[in-house]
C-alpha positions in Angstrom: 74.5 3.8 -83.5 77.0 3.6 -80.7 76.8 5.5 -77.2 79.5 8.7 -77.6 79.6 12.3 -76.3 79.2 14.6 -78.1 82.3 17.2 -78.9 81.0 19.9 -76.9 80.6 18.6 -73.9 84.1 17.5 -73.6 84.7 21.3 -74.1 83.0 22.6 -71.4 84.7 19.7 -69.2 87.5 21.5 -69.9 86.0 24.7 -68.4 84.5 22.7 -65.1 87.1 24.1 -62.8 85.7 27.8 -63.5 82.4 26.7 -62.8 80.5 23.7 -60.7 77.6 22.4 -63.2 78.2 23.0 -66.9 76.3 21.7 -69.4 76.2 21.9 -73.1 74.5 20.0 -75.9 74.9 19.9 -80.0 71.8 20.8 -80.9 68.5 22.5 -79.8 66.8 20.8 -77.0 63.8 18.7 -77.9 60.7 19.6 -76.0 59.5 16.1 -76.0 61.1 13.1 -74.0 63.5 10.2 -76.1 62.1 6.6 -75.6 65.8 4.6 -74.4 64.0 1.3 -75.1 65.5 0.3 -78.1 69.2 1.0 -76.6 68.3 -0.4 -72.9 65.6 -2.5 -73.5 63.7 -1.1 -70.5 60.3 1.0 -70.6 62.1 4.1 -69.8 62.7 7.6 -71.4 65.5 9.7 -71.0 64.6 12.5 -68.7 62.6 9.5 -66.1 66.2 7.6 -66.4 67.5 10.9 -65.0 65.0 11.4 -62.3 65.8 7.8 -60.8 69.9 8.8 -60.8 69.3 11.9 -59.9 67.0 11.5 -57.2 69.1 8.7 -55.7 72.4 10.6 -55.6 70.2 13.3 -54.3 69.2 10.8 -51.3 72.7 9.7 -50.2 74.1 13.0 -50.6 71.7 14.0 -48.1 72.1 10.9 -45.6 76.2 11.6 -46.2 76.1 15.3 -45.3 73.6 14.5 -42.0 74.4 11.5 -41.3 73.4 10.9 -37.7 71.6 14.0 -36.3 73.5 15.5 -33.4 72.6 18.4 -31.1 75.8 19.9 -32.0 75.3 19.6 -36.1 78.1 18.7 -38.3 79.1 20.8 -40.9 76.4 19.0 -43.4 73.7 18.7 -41.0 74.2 22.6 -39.8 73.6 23.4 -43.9 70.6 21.4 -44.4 69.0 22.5 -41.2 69.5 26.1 -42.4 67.5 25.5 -46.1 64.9 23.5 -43.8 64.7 26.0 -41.1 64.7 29.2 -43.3 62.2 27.7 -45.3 59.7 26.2 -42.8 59.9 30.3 -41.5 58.7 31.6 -45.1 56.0 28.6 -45.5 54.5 28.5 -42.2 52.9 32.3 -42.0 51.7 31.2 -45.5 49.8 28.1 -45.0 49.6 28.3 -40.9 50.2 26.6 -38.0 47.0 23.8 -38.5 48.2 22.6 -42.0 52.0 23.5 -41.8 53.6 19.8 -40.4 51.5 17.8 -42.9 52.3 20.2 -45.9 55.5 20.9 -45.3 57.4 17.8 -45.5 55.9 17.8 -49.2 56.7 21.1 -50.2 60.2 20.9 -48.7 60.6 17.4 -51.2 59.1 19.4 -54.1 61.6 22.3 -54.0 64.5 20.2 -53.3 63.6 18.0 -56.2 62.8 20.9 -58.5 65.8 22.6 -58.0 68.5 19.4 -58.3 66.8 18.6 -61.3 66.6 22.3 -62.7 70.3 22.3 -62.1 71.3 18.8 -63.5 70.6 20.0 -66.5 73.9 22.4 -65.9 76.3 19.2 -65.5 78.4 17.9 -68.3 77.1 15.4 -69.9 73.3 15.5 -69.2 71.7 15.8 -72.6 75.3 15.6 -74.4 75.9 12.0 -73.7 73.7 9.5 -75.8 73.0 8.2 -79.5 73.9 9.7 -82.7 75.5 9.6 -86.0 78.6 11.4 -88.0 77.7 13.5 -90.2 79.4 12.7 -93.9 80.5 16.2 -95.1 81.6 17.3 -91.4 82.7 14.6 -89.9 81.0 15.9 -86.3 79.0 13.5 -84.8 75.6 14.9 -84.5 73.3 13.5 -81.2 69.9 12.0 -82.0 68.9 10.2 -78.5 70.4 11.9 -75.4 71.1 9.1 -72.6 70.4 11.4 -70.4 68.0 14.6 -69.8 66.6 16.9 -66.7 63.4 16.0 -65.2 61.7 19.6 -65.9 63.0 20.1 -69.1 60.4 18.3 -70.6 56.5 18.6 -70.2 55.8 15.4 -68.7 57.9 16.0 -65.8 56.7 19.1 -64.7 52.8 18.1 -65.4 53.8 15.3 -63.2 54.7 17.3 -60.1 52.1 20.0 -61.0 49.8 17.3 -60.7 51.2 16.2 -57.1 51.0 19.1 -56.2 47.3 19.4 -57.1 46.5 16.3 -55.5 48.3 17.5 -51.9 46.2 20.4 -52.2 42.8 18.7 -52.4 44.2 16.0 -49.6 45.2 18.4 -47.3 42.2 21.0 -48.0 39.9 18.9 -47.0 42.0 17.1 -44.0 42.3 20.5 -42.4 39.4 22.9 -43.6 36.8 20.0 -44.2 33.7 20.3 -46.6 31.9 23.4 -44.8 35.1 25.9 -45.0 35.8 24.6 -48.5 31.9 25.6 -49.7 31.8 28.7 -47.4 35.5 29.7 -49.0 34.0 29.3 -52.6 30.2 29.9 -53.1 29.4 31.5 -49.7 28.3 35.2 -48.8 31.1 36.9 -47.7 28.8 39.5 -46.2 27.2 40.1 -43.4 23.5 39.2 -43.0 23.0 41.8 -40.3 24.7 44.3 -42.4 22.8 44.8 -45.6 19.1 44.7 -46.5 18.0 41.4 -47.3 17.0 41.8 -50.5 20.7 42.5 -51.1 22.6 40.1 -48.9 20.3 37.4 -51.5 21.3 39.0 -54.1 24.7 38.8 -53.2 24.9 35.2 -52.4 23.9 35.0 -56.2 26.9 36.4 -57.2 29.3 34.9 -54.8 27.9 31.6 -56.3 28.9 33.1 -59.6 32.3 34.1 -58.7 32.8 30.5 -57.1 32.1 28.8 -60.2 34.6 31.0 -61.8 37.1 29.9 -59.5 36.4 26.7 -60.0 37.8 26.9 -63.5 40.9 28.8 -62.5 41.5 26.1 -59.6 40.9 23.7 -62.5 44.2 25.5 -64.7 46.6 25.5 -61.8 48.3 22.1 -62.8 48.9 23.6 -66.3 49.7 27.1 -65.1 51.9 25.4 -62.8 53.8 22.7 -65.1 54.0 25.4 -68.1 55.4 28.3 -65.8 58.1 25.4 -64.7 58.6 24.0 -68.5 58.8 27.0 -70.2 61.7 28.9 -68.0 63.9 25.6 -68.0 63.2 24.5 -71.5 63.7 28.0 -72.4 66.9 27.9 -71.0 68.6 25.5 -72.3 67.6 26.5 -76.1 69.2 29.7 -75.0 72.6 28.4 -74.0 72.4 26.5 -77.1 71.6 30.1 -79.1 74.8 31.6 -77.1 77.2 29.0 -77.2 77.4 28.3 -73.7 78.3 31.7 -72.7 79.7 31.7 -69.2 77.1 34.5 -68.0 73.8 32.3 -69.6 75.2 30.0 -67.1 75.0 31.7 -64.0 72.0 33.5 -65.0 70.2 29.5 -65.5 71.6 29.2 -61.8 69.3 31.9 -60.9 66.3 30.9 -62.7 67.3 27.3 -61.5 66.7 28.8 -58.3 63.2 31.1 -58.8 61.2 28.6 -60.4 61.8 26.2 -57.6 60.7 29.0 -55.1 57.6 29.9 -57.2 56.3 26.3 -57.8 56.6 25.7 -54.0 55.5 29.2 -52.9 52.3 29.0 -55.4 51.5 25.5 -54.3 51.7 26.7 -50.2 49.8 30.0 -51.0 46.8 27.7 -52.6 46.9 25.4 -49.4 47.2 28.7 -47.1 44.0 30.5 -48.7 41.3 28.1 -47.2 43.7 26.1 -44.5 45.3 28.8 -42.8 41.4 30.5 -42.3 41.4 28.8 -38.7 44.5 29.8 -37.6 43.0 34.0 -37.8 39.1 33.5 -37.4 39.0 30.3 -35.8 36.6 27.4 -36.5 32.8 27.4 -38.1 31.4 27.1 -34.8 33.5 30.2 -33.4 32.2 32.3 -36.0 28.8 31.6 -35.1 29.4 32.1 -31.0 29.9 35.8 -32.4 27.1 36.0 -33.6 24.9 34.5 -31.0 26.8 36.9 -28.7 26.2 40.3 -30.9 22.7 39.6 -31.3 22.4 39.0 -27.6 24.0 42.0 -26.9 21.7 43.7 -29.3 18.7 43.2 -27.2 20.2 44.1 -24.0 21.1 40.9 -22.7 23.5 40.8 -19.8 27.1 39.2 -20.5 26.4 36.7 -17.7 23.1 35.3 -19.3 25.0 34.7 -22.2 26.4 31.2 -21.5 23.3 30.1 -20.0 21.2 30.2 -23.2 23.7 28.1 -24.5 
């Protein structure tokens, strides 16, 4: 079977002046990934093939429009500083101020990446390009084995950066909470011992050990909420321009979604760092906490302020 293009992506060629990334394919998107190695003779699938080309126009583009950083930015760099900027202002009350420069050079990459790929999959001939055959009583040629097809369309690539995502969490977790936050955040009393009568403040602790175990298993389905939530909007997407026939509206509306489910992966992914990292950026560290309550139980008993330090 010979490498063509299929007939209706040379259509919507036609129409790329109305609109900057068009896309269309001949049939209904397949969920899973095509193996090229038969027609490249590499290890490679279709949708990683597009990641690597993707990704690497994605890097020169980037270099080209900065080039050399200037106080006085070129057009290009005065752009990119503004996506960086504006989002490093939504992140950083999110995660805080401890965590923020080691977590947001990653999420930055992950949005960036989401959303080129989410959008490549709006260019003319990703998934239209590739392998197929003519069909006898139509003479159409009908495509098997795209060359090419978007990184998130397909479940692999989004568990993939679900699952990096998952792993910066735990890295940076326990970098910039540590062990004790991490336990106290989890399976610790929330109460205050000082507050309740013991026999409840145990009894509590009981259930805050239940609820933490509970947790556990939800921590344990963010990489699948987090790859399916991404899989299912783009997927879902592109068997509905399929459905429409490439209505021009279907395309602006993928722009948008494009758009959102970059934002929500990253956004979900820096609200899970920013509930146990950004704890010591508004109570302060372990020790802190327990100055307090060295200081109200002094002041309890009557203790002057000034005898305070000197216990310590």
């Amino acid at each position: 079977m010979a490498l063509r293009v299929s007939a209706s992506a040379l259509k919507t060629l036609v129409a790329l002046p109305l609109f900057f990334g068009i896309a269309a394919t001949a049939h209904a998107a397949d969920p899973a990934p095509a193996d090229l190695s038969p027609y490249l003779g590499l290890p490679i699938t279709n949708s990683i093939l597009t990641s690597f080309v993707v990704t690497t126009l994605l890097i020169l583009g980037i270099r080209w429009m900065v080039g050399t950083p200037k106080i006085v930015p070129s057009r290009g760099q005065a752009v990119f500083e503004t996506l960086v900027g504006g989002l490093k202002d939504m992140l950083e009350p999110i995660i805080g101020k401890k965590a923020m420069p080691a977590a947001f050079p990653i999420l930055l990459c992950v949005f960036i990446f989401i959303l080129v790929h989410n959008w490549s999959g709006l260019l003319p001939f990703i998934g239209t390009a590739g392998w197929g055959f003519t069909d006898p009583e139509t003479g159409k040629f009908l495509l098997q084995t795209p060359l090419l097809r978007p990184h998130t369309s397909e479940a692999n690539g989004t568990l993939a950066l679900a699952l990096f995502s998952f792993g910066a969490w735990i890295i940076l977790i326990f970098k910039y909470a540590g062990p004790g936050v991490i336990w106290h955040d989890l399976f610790g009393n929330k109460a205050g011992k000082g507050e309740l009568h013991p026999a409840m403040y145990y009894f509590l602790t009981v259930v805050f050990f239940l609820v933490g175990l509970i947790e556990l298993v939800s921590i344990g389905m963010r990489p699948i909420t987090l790859s399916a939530r991404l899989f299912g909007n783009v997927f879902g997407g592109e068997n509905l321009l399929h459905a429409t026939g490439f209505i021009f509206i279907f395309y602006f509306l993928e722009i948008i979604v494009g758009l959102v489910q970059a934002f929500v992966f990253t956004l979900l992914s820096a609200v899970y760092i920013g509930l146990i990292c950004n704890h010591g950026d508004d109570h302060g560290h372990e020790g802190h906490g327990h100055g307090h309550g060295h200081d109200d139980h002094a002041h309890g008993h009557g203790a002057a302020p000034a005898a305070a330090p000197a216990k310590h």
